[in-house]
Structures are given as C-alpha cells and as structure tokens.
PyMOL commands that place a pseudoatom at each C-alpha (Angstrom):
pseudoatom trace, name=CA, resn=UNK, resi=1, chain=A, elem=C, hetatm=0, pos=[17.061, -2.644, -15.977]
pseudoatom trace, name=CA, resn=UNK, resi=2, chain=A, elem=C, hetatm=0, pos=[19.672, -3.474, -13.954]
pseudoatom trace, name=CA, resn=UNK, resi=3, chain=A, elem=C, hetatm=0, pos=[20.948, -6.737, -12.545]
pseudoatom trace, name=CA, resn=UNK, resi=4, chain=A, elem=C, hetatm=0, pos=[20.317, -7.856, -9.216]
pseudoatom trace, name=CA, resn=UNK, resi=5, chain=A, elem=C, hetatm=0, pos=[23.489, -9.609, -8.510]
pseudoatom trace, name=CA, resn=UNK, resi=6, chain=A, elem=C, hetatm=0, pos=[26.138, -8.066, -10.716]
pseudoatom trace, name=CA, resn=UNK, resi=7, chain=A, elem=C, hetatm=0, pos=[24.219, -4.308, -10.276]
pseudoatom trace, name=CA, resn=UNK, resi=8, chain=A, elem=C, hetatm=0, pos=[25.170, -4.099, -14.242]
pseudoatom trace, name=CA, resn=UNK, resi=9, chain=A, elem=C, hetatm=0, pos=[22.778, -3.092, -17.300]
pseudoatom trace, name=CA, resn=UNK, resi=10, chain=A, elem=C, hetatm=0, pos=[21.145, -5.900, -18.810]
pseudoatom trace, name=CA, resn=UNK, resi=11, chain=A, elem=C, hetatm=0, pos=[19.800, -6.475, -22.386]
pseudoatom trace, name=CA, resn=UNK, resi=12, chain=A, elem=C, hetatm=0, pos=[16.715, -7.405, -23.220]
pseudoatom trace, name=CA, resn=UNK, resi=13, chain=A, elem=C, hetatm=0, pos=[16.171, -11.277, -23.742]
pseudoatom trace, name=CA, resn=UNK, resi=14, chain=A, elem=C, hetatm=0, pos=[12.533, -11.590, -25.583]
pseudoatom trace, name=CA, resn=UNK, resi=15, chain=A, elem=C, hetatm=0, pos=[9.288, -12.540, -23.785]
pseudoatom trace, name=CA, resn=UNK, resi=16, chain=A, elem=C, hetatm=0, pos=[7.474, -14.782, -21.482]
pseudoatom trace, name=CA, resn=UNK, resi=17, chain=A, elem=C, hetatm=0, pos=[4.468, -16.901, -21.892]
pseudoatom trace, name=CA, resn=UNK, resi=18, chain=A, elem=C, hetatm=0, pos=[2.171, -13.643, -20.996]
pseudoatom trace, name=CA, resn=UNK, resi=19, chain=A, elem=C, hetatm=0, pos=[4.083, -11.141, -23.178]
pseudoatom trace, name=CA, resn=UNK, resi=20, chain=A, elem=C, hetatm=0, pos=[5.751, -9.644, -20.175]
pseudoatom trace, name=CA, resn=UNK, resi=21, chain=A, elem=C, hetatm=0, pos=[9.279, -8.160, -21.033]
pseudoatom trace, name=CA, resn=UNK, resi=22, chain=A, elem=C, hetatm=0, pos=[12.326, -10.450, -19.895]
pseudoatom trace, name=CA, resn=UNK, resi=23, chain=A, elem=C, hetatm=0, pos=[16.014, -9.110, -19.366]
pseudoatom trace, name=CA, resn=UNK, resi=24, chain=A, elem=C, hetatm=0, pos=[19.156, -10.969, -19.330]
pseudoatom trace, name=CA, resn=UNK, resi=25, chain=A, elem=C, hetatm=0, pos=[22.199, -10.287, -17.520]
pseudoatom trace, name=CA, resn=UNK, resi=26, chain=A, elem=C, hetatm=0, pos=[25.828, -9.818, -19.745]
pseudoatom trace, name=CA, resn=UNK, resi=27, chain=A, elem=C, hetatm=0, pos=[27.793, -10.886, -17.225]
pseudoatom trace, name=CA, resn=UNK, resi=28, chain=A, elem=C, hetatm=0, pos=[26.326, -14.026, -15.177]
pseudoatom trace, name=CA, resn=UNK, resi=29, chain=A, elem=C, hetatm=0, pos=[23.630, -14.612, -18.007]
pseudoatom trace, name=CA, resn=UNK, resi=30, chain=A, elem=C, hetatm=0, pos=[20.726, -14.995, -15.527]
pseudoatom trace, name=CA, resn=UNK, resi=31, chain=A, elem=C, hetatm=0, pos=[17.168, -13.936, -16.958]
pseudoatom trace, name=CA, resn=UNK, resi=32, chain=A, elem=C, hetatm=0, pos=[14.233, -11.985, -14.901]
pseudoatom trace, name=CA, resn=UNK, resi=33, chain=A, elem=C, hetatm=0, pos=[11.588, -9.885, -15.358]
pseudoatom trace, name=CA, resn=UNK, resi=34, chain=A, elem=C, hetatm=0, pos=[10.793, -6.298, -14.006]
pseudoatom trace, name=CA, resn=UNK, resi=35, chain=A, elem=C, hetatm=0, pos=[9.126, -6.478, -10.620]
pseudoatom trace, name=CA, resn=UNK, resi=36, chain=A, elem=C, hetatm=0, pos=[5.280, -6.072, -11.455]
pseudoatom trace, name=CA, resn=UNK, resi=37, chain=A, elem=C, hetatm=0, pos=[2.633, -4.558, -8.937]
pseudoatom trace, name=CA, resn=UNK, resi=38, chain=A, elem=C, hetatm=0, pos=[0.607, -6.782, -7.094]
pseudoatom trace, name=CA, resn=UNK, resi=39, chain=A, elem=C, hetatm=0, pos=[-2.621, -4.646, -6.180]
pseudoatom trace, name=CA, resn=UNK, resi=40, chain=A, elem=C, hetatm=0, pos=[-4.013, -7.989, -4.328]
pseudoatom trace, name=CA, resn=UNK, resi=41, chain=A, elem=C, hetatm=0, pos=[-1.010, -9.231, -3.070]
pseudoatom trace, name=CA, resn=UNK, resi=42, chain=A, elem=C, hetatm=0, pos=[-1.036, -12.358, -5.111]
pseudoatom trace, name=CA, resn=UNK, resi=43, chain=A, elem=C, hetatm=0, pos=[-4.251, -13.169, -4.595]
pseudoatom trace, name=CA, resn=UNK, resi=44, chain=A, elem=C, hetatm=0, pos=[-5.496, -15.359, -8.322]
pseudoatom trace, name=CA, resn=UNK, resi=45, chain=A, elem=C, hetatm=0, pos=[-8.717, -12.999, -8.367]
pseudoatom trace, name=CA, resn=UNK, resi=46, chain=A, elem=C, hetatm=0, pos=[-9.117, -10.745, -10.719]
pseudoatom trace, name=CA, resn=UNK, resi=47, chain=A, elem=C, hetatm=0, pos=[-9.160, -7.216, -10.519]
pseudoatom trace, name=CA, resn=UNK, resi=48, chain=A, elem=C, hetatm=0, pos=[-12.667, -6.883, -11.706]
pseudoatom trace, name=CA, resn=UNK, resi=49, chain=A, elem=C, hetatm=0, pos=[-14.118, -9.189, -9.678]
pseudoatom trace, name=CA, resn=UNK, resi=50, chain=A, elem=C, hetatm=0, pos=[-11.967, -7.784, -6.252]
pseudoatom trace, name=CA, resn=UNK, resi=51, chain=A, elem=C, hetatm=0, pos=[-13.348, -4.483, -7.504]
pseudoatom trace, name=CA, resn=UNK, resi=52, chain=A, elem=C, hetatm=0, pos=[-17.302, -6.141, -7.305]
pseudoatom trace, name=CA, resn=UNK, resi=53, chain=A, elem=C, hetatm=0, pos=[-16.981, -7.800, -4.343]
pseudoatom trace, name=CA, resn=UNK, resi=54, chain=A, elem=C, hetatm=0, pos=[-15.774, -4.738, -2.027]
pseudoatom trace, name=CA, resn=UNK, resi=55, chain=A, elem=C, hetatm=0, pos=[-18.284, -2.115, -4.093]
pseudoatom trace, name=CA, resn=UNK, resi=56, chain=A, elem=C, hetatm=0, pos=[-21.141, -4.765, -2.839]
pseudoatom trace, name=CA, resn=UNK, resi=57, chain=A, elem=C, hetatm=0, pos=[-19.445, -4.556, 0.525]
pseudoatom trace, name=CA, resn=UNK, resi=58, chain=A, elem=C, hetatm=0, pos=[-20.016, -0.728, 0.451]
pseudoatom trace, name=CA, resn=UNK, resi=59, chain=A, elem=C, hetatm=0, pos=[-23.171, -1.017, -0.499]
pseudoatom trace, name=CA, resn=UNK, resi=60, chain=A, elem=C, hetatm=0, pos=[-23.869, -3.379, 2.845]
pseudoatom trace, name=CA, resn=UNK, resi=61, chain=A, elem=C, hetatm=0, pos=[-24.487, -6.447, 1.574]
pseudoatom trace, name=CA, resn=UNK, resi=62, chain=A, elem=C, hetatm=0, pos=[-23.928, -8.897, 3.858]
pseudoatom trace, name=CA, resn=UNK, resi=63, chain=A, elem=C, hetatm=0, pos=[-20.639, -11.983, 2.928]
pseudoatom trace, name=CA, resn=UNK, resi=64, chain=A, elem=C, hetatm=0, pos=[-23.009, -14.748, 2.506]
pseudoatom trace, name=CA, resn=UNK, resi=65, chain=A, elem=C, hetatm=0, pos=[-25.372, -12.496, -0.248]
pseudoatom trace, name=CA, resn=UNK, resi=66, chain=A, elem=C, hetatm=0, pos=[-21.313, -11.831, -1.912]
pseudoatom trace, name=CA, resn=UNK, resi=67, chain=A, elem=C, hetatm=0, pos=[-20.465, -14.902, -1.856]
pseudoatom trace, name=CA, resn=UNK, resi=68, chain=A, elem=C, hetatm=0, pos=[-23.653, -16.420, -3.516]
pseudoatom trace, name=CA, resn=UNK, resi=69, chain=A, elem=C, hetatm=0, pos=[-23.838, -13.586, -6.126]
pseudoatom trace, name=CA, resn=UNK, resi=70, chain=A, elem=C, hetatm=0, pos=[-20.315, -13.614, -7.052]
pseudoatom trace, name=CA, resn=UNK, resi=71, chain=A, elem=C, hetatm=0, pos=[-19.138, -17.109, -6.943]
pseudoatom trace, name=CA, resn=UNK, resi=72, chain=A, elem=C, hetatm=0, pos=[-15.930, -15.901, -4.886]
pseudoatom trace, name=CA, resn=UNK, resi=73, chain=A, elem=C, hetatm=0, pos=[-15.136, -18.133, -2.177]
pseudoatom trace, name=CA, resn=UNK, resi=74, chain=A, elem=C, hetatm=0, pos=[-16.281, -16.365, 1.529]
pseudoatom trace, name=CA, resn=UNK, resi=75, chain=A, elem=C, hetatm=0, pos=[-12.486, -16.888, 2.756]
pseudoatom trace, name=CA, resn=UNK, resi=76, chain=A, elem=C, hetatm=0, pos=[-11.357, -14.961, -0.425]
pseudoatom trace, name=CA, resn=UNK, resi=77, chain=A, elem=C, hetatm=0, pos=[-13.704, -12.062, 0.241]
pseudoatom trace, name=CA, resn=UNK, resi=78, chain=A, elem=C, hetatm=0, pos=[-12.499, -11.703, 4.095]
pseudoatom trace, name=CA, resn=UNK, resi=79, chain=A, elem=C, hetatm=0, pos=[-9.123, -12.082, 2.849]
pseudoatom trace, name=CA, resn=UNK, resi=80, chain=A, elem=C, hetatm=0, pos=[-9.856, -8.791, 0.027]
pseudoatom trace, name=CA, resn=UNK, resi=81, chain=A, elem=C, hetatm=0, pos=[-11.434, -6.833, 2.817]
pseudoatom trace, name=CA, resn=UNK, resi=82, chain=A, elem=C, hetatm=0, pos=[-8.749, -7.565, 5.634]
pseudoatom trace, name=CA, resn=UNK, resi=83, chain=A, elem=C, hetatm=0, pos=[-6.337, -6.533, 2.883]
pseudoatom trace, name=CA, resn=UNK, resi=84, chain=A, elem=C, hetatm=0, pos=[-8.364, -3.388, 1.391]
pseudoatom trace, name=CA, resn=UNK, resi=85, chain=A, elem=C, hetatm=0, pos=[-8.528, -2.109, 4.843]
pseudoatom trace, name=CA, resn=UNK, resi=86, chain=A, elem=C, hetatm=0, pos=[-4.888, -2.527, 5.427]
pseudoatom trace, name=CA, resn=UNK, resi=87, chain=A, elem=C, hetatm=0, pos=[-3.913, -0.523, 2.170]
pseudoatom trace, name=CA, resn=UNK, resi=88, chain=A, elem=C, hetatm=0, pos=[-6.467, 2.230, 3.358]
pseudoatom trace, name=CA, resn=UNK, resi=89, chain=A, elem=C, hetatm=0, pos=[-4.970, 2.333, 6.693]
pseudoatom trace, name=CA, resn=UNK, resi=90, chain=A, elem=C, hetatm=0, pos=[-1.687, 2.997, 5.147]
pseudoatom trace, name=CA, resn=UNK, resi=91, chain=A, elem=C, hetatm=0, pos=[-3.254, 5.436, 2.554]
pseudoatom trace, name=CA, resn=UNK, resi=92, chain=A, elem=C, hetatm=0, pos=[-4.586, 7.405, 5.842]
pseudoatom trace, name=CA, resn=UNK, resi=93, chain=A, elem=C, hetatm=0, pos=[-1.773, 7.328, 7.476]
pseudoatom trace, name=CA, resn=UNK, resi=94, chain=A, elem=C, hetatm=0, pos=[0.451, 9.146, 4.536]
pseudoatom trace, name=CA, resn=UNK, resi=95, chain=A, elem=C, hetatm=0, pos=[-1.991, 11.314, 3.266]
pseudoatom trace, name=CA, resn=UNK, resi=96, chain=A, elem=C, hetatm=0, pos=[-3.869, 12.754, 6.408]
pseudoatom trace, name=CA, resn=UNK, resi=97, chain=A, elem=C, hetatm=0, pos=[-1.950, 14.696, 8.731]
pseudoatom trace, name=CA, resn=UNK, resi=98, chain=A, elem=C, hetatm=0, pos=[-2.166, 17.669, 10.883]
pseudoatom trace, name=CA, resn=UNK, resi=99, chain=A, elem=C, hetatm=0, pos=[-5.680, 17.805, 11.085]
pseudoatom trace, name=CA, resn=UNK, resi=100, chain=A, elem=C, hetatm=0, pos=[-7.357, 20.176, 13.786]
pseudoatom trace, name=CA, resn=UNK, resi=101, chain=A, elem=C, hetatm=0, pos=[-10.149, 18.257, 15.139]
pseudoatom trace, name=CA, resn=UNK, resi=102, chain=A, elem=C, hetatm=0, pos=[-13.283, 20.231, 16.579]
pseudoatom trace, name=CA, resn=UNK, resi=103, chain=A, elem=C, hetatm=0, pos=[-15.940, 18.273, 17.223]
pseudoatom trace, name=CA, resn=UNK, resi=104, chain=A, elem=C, hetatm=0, pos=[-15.700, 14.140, 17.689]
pseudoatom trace, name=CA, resn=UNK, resi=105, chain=A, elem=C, hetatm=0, pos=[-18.995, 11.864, 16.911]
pseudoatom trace, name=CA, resn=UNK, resi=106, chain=A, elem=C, hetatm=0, pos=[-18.721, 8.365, 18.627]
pseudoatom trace, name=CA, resn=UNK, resi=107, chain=A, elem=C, hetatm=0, pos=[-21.733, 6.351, 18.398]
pseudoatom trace, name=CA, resn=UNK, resi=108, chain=A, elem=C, hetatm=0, pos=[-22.809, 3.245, 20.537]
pseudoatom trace, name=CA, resn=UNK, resi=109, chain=A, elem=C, hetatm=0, pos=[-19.729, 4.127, 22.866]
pseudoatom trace, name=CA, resn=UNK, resi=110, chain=A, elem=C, hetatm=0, pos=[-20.360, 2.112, 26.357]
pseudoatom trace, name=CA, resn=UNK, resi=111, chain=A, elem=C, hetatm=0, pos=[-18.445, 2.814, 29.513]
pseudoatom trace, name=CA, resn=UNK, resi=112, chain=A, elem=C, hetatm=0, pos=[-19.724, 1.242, 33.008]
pseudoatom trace, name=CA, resn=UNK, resi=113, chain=A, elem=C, hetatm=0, pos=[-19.681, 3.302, 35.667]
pseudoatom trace, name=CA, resn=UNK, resi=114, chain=A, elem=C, hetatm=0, pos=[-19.048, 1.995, 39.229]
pseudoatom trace, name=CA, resn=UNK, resi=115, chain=A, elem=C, hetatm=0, pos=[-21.748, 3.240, 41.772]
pseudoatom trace, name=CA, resn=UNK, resi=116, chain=A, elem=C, hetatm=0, pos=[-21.206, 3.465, 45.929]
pseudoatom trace, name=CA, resn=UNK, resi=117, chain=A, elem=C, hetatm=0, pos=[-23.177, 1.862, 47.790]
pseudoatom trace, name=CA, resn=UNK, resi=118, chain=A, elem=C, hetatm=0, pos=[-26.691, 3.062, 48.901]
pseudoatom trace, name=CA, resn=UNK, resi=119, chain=A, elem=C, hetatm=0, pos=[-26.542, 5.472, 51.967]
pseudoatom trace, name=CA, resn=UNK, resi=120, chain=A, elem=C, hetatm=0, pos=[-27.376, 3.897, 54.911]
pseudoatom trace, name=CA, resn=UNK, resi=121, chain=A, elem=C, hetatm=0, pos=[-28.879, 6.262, 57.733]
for i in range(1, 121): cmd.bond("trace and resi %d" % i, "trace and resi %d" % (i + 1))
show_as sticks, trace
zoom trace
C-alpha cells in the first residue's frame, strides 16, 4: 500500500474498530485504510436485504407489497433500483458490442399519424 501524499510504501499500523487493515505512512505518519468496494454506493442496507428487495422486484411485485414485506423504506428501494439499473447499464455497455441485429420486437409503440383533410368534390 502506498501513500497517497508522499507516493511511498507504508507499514502496516494494526486495525480498526471492524477488523479492517490500517496502514501508516513512514514519512508524514498519516494512517488510512485500503479503499473498500461499495456495491451500494454507501447506501447503510445490507447486501442481503438489497439482494431481496430487487429479486422481489423481478418477480413483479409491486414497491408498496416490498416495502411492507421487507421493512425497507420505499425511498430506499427506488434509490436500489435507480442504482441497479445504472450499474446494468454500464455492465451493457462494456460487455455487449458488435451485435448484428435481425429482427427488432417493440411492443405498445404509438406514433400519431397526421391525416388530410376529407376530399371535397
């Protein structure tokens, strides 16, 4: 582990209240831990119950039927799903690519069609 400021090798300096690894800087003796993942983006929900709530939203269950069975808060759950859908936008965009398209399903898509007038004779 490097530092951030001095870009030196640091030592290890014991652990914090959760067991997580701390380092401490030789040089200007500043402590920090290793960056850790954030799946939720610092959400406080845990990973389990972010897992329940979005398989119940594939199965179709509606937010208020979530919300009710779950205990999670209906703010939190639109907040999981806006973020869900943004990490598998992203996944989409990396992973599928160069795909040859031959046949396109679109359903319920409504155009209006402006008509002329009725012939007059």
């Amino acid at each position: 582990m490097t530092c951030h400021n001095r870009r030196i090798e640091c030592k290890r300096h014991g652990k914090d209240r959760k067991g997580k690894r701390r380092f401490q800087c030789r040089q200007c003796s500043k402590t920090f831990q290793m960056p850790q993942e954030k799946p939720l983006d610092g959400m406080y929900l845990p990973i389990e119950k972010a897992e329940m709530v979005l398989r119940m939203m594939l199965e179709g269950s509606s937010i208020a039927s979530i919300e009710h069975l779950t205990e999670v808060h209906h703010g939190t759950i639109l907040k999981l799903l806006v973020l869900a859908g943004g990490k598998c936008d992203r996944i989409m965009g990396e992973k599928v690519r160069n795909v040859q398209v031959r046949d396109v399903e679109a359903d319920e898509v409504w155009s209006y069609i402006q008509t002329k007038e009725a012939r007059s004779p």
